[in-house]
N, C-alpha and C positions, 0 to 999 in steps of 0.2 A: 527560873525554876518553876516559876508558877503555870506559864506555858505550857513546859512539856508537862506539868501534872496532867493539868487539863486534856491536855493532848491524849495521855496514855489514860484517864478517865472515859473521855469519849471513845476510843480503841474498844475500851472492856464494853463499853455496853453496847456499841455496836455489835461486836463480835457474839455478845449473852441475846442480843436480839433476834441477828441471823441462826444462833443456833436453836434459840424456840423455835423461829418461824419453820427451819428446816425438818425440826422433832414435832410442830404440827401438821406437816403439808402429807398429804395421802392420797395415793392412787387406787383408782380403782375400776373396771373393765366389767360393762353388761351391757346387754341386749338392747337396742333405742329400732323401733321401727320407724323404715325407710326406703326411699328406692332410688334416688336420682344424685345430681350433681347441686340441684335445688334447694333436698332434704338438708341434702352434706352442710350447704351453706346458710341453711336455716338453724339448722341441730348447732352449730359451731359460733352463728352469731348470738345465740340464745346465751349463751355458756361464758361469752365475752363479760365476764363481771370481775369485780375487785372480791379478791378471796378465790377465785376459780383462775390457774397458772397456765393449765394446758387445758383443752379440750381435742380432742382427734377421732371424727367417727368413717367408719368406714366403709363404702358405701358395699363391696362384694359382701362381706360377714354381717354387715349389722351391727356390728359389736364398736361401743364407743368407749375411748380410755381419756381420762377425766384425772386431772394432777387439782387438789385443792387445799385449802386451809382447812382443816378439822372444827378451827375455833369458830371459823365463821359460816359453814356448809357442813352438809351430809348427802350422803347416796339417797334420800326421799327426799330432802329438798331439791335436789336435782333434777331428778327423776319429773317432780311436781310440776318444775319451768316446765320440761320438756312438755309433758302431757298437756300444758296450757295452748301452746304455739300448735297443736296439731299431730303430736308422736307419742306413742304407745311407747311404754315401757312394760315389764312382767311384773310390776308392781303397781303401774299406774294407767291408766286407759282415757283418753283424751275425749273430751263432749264430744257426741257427736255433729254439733251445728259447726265446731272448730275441725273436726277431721274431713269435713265437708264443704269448708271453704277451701279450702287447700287445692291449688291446681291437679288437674285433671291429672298427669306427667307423677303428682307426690301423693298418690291414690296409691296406699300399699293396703297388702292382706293383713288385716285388722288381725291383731292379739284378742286372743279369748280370756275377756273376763271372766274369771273363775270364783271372785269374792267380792262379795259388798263394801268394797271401800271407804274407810272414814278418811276426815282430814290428815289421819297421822299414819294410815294403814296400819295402826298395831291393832283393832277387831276385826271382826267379822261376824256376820250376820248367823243366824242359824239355819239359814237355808244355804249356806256354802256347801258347793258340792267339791268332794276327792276327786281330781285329776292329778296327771303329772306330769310332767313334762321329759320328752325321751329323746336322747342324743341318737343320731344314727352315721352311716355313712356309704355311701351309693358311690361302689367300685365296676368297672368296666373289666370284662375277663377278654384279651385279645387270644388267635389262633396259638399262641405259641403259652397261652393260660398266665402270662405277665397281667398282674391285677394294674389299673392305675386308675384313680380316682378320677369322678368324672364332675363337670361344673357347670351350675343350672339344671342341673336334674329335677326335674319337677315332683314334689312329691303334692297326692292331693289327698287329705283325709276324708272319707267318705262317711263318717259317724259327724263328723260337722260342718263339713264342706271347706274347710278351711285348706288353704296351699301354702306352700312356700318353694324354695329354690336349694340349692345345693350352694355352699361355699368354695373359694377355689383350692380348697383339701376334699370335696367331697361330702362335706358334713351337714349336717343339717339339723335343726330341734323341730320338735311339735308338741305342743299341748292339747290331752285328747285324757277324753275317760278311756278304761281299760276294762274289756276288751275292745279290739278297733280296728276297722279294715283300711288300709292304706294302699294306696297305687301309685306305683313310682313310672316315670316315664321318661326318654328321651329319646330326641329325633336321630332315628339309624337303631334303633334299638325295639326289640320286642319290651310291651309295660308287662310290667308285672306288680301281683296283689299280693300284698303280703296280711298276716293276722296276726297281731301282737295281743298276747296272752299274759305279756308283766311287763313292768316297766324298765327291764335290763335296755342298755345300750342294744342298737340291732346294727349286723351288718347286712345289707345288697346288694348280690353281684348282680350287672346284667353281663348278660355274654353277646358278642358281635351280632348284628345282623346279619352278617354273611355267613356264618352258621346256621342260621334258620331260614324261615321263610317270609321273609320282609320283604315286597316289594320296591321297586325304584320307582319313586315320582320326580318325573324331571318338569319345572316350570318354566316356560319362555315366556319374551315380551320382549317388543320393537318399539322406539317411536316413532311419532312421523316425522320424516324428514322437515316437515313446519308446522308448528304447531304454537298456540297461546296456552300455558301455563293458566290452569284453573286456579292454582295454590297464589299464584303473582298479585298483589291490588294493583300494581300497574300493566297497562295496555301496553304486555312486551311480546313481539311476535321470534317467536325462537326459529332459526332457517343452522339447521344442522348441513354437515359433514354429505350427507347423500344427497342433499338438494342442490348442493353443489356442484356434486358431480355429473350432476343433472348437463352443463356448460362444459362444453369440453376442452375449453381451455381456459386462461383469463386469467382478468385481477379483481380488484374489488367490485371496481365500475360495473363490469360485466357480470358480476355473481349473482345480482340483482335481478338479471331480464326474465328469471324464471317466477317471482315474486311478484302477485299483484300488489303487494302493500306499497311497493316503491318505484320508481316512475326512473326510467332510464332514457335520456336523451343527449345529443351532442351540442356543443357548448358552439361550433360552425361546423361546415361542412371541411376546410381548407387544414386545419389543424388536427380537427378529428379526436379530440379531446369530449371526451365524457361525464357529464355531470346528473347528477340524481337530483329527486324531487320527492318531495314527505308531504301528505296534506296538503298539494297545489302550489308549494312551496318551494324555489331552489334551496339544493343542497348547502348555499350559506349559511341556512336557518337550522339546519340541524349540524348537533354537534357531535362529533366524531370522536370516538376514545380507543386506543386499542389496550386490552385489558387494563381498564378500567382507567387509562395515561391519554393524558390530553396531550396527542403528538401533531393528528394531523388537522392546525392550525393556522389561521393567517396566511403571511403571503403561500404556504401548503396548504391550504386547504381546497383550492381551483384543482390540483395535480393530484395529490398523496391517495387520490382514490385507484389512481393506477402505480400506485409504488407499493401495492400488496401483493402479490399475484395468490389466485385461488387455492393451488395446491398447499401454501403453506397456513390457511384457514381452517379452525377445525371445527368454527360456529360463528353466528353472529346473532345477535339479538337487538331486534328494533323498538323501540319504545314510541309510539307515536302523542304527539303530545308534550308538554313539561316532562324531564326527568328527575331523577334526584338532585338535592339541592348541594350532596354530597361531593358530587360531579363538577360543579362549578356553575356560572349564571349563564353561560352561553345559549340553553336547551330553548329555543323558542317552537318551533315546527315539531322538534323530538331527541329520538339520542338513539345514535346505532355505536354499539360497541361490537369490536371484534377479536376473537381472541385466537391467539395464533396457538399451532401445535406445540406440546409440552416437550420438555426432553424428555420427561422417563413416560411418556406416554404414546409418542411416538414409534413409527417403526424403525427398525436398523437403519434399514434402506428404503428411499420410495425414490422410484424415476419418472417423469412423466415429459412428453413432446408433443409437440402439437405441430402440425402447419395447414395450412389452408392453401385457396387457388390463386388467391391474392400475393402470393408470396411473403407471408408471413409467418416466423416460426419462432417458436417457443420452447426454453427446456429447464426443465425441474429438477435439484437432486436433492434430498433431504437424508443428511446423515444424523443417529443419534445414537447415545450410547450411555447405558446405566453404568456408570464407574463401581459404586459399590452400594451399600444402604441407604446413604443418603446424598452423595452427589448425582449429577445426572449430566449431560451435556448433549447440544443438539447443534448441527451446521445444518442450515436453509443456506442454499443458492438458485439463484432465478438469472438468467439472459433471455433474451427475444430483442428480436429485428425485421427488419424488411426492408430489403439491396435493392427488392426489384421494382422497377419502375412500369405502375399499370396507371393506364387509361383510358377504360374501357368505354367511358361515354364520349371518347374522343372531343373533348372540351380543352383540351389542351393543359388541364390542370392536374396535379397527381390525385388518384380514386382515393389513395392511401398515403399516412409521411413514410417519407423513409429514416433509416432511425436504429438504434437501439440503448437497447437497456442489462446494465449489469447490478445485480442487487443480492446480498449476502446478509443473512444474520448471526450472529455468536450466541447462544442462552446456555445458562447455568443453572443447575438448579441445588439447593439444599433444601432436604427435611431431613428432621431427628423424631426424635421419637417424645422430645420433650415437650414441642408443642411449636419449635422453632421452622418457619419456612423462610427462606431465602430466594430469590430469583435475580437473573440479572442479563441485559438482550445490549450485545453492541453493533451498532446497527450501519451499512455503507451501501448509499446506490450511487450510481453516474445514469443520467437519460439524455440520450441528442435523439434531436427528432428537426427533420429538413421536408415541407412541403412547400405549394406556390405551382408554376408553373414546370411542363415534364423537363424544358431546357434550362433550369434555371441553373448556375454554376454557382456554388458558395465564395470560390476563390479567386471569381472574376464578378459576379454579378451582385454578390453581397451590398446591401445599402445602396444601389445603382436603380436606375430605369431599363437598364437594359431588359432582366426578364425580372418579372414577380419571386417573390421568395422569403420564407419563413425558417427563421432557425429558431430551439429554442435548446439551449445549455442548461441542464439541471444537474447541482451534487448537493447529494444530504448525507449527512455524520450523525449520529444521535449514539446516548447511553441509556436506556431505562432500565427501572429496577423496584425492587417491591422486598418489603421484610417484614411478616409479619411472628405474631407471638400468639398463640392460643392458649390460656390457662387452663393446663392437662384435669384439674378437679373439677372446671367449672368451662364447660365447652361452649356455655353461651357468651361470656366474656373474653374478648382478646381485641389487640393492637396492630394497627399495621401502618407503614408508610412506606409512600409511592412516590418515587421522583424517576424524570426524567432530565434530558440537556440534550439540544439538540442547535446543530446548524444546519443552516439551507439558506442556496446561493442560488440564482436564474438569471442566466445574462440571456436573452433573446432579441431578433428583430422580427417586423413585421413591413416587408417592405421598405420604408424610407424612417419607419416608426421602430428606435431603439428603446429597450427597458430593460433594464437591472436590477434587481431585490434582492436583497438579502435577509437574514434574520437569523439572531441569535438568543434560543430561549431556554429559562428553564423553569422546573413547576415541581411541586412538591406539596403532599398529602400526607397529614398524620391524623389517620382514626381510628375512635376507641370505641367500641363497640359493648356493650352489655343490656341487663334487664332492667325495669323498677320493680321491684317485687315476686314477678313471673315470668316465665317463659310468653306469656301473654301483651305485655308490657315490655317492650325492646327500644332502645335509641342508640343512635347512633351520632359521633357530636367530634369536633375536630379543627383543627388549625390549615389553611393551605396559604401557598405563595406560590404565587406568578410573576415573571419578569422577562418583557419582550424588545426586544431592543431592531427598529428596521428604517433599512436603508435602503430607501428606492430611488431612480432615477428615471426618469420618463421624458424622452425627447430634450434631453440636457437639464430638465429642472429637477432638481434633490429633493426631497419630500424625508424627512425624520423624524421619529417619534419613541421614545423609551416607553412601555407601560408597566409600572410595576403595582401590582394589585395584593396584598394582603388580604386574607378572609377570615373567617370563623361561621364555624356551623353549627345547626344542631336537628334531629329529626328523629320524630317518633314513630311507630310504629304498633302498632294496637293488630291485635290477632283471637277475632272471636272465633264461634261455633259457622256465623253463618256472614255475618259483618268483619270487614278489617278495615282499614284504615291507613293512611302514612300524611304525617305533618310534618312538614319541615321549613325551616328557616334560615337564612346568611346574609351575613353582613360582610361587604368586600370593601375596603377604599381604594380608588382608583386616585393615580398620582395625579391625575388633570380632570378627571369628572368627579371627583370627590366621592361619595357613600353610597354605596349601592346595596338596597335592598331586596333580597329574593327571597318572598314568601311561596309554600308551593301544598299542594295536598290534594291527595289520593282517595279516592272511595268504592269500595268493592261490595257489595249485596249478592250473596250465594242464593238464588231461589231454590237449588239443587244442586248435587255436582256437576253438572252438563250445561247447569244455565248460570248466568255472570252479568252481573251491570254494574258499569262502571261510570265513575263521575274523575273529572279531573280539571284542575285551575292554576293557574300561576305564571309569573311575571319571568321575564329574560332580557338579557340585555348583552348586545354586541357590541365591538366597532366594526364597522366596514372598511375593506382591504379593497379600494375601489377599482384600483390599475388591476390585481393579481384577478378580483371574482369577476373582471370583465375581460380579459385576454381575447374573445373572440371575436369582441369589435374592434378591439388593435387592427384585424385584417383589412379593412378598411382605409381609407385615407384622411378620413373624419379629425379635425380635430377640436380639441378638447379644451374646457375652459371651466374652473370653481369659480360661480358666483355666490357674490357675498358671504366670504367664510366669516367664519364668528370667532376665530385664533386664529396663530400663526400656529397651530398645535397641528401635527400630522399634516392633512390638507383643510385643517378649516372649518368641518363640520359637525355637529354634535352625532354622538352617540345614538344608536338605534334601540329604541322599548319597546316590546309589546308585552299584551297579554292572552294566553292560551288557555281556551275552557273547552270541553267536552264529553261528550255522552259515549258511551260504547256496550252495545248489550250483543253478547257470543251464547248460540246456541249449538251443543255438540251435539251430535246425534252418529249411529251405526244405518246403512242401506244397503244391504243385502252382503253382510256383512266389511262394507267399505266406510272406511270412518271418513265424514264430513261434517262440517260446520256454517252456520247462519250467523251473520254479523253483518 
């Protein structure tokens, strides 16, 4: 019995508690000055207190609606936070040394003080002047005289210079002595002056432009085909979509030769295999991402430069130097990303063929197709070959291999409107390629003295894919993660010199992206894993190695008037070299907009894939021997570090109306 007294005592005053707190909780809705995703989240973290239930301000109206406890709050204590942190309220008017630290971005049209305010706002001085404050609302009249309210409408008071905007009804307030000339204005629209003679509500129609006499301003603008980003603190050289097409045919390798930033050479003449060069640097030393996905890797990374072909390229951007730490530790010489065509941005259809004198030919289809609002889907398919057998400097060996290549991708795409993006690319090539001598027979001469001969067997399988999340209130804040899985297999000879690789990887990226305090202050900070697992053989001897690398990042970002900056840092364990650290950082100095210095530093660390980034001394008869390894790990050797520092000063300039640059 005693129990449930109890019991049913506590009931009662829980329930006599919730229903005060219910009968003092009060809402109430007014004007908080503001303009960004910033403010929002400035206004709402202010508000976060014990006694205050909701806060919700809204950045199109202004208007914040505020649920609170009566007993422990009021509308001018509220009002008072606000005014402290940087925001006007119509009761309250922030210091100006506070409305003036506030980023550049949460700079709104200041509320006109209209009273000398005490601590409690119930006086006023006797020099308060009468003003009032006047609701309006700014309607659009179309040809057919349907009124519809229009948003952003600029209105600008010219008795105090003060502005403000239109809400998405139309509406608008201003406080202003009376009488008072006001100019409302929008783009497509004749402005018109109005004179307010009381302080009733006013309404505004404007009527169409194309009823009057408005002129059309039409504005263009191109970029260049390659260009450095003045806005970037890193030394990233942008090579669009028309430089490309520059190359009339091709793949990655070849996309290059119109580019002095990056150095295109052949890996032998016999195989005729293409490798790039960064900073005097083989292509080993830079790392390779296709949006923003560490694919073309390891024993791929000698090859995957011709498993892109050009057409389905719709930019690349080269960073010379350290890249981000975000990216991974690989970046020593720099970091070329390439990002292929979108499905909903692509066209229906694209066809393109190529051949040469060489007998070599080439063919592109690129299908894509917007399903509805938010899916999208795209088919890339690529073939090229070469049947025919030239040898023009009659040396007896083929000019070119013979050979071909089939290679298809699958993408998907999702966005909503919530802030959710989805992507996802499934990925298949096959490549044979046969050079050596013009008689050489595969099916007789294979592994033989009889004639010279090279074969090399490629198939790669991959998935990548990317999901990110953008917080719709707050655009500076959002989530993404990037994985791929991929196989690739190479059975090749070279002569009497047989090799096999294989590799199976996968890699995965979760970042989170936001501010400290300002749009000024940004970082970027996240978890990845890598796991490589390869199986090579080279003239009967097995060489294997799993690498599984765990990371964690972190990188800041600093964005002045005329200075910016980027520091960043990761920590990776590697399962057989243990902790690996990559410090790294960016330095940008604007003397101008046309002019840029830049500084740059930081540390990379590889392994070397020795058999796959040397394939063109296989052709050879040479053989091969690891002295004194240091494991039985892989083949024995440690790990490769360096460190990368550099200066870069770009001057843009206009000559006789042709844009050039000094670097």
């Amino acid at each position: 019995m005693n129990r449930k007294f109890i019991v049913a005592v506590l009931c009662i005053v829980i329930n006599i508690a919730a229903t005060a707190q219910k009968k003092n909780n009060k809402t109430e809705t007014f004007k908080v000055y503001g303009t960004c995703e910033q403010c929002k989240d400035r206004i709402e973290k202010t508000l976060q207190h014990n006694g205050i239930n909701k806060a919700v301000w809204n950045i199109e109206t202004g208007m914040l609606t505020v649920s609170y406890d009566s007993t422990k709050f009021n509308k001018q204590k509220i009002e008072k936070k606000l005014a402290d942190v940087g925001h006007d309220t119509e009761d309250f008017q922030a210091k100006d040394n506070v409305y003036n630290s506030l980023p550049e971005c949460c700079h709104y049209d200041r509320f006109i003080k209209t009273q000398q305010q005490t601590t409690d706002t119930t006086t006023a001085t006797s020099n308060t002047k009468i003003v009032h404050t006047i609701t309006g609302v700014v309607l659009e009249e179309d040809k057919k005289g349907k009124l519809f309210p229009l948003v952003k409408a600029t209105i600008h008071n010219l008795s105090n210079h003060y502005t403000t905007t239109t809400d998405s009804s139309g509406v608008f307030q201003i406080t202003t002595n009376v009488p008072a000339k006001v100019v409302i204005s929008y783009v497509g629209f004749t402005a018109d002056t109005i004179h307010i003679t009381s302080p009733n509500e006013i309404k505004v129609i404007l009527k169409n432009a194309s009823t009057g006499h408005l002129r059309e301003v039409v504005v263009t603008a191109k970029n260049q085909s390659t260009y450095v980003s003045s806005f970037s603190t890193l030394n990233t050289l942008n090579i669009g979509s028309k430089e490309l097409a520059k190359a009339a045919c091709c793949n990655l390798s070849e996309s290059f030769e119109t580019s002095p930033s990056v150095d295109v050479s052949y890996t032998d003449a016999v195989i005729g295999m293409k490798q790039i060069q960064l900073l005097g640097l083989s292509g080993n030393y830079t790392q390779l991402l296709t949006e923003n996905t560490s694919e073309i890797k390891g024993l791929a990374g000698s090859y995957g430069l011709t498993f892109i072909p050009g057409p389905w390229i719709e930019g690349i951007q080269v960073t010379k130097g350290v890249g981000s730490v975000v990216n991974g530790y690989e970046s020593i010489a720099g970091q070329i990303n390439i990002e292929e065509k979108k499905p909903d941005k692509s066209d229906k259809f694209f066809a393109n063929t190529y051949v040469n004198t060489l007998g070599r030919m080439e063919a592109t289809i690129n299908l894509s197709s917007v399903l509805n609002d938010k899916w999208s889907t795209a088919l890339l398919t690529h073939a090229n070959g070469v049947n025919t057998k030239i040898d023009d400097n009659h040396d007896g060996f083929l000019d070119i291999p013979l050979g071909r290549q089939f290679n298809v991708i699958n993408r998907w795409k999702y966005a909503d409107a919530n802030g959710i993006i989805a992507q996802i690319s499934i990925k298949a090539l096959n490549d044979k390629r046969q050079a050596g001598q013009v008689n050489f027979n595969p099916s007789t001469d294979k592994l033989t003295t009889n004639n010279y001969g090279v074969g090399i067997d490629v198939q790669q399988y991959g998935v990548t894919g990317k999901l990110g999340y953008v917080f719709p209130q707050q655009k500076y804040k959002s989530v993404g993660f990037i994985f791929s899985a991929n196989n690739y297999n190479n059975n090749s000879y070279y002569g009497l010199t047989k090799y096999d690789g294989k590799q199976n990887s996968i890699y995965a990226n979760l970042i989170y992206q936001s501010i400290i305090g300002t749009t000024m202050h940004k970082f970027r900070t996240g978890l990845s894993f890598a796991n490589d697992n390869y199986n090579e053989t080279f003239n009967a001897i097995n060489y294997k190695r799993i690498e599984t690398v765990p990371g964690a990042f972190f990188e800041y970002t600093y964005t002045g008037e005329k200075f910016s900056a980027i520091a960043g840092i990761r920590e990776d364990y590697h399962n057989q070299y243990g902790w690996i650290t990559t410090p790294r950082l960016h330095l940008k100095y604007d003397f101008n907009p046309k002019t840029n210095l830049r500084f740059s530093v930081g540390s990379g660390f590889r392994v070397a894939d020795i058999f796959a980034e040397n394939a063109g001394v296989f052709v050879s008869a040479r053989t091969y021997s690891i002295l004194n390894p240091t494991s039985n790990y892989g083949y024995g050797l440690n790990p490769e570090k360096a460190w990368n520092f550099g200066i870069n000063f770009i001057h843009n300039f206009k000559l006789n109306n042709h844009s050039g640059s000094f670097s």
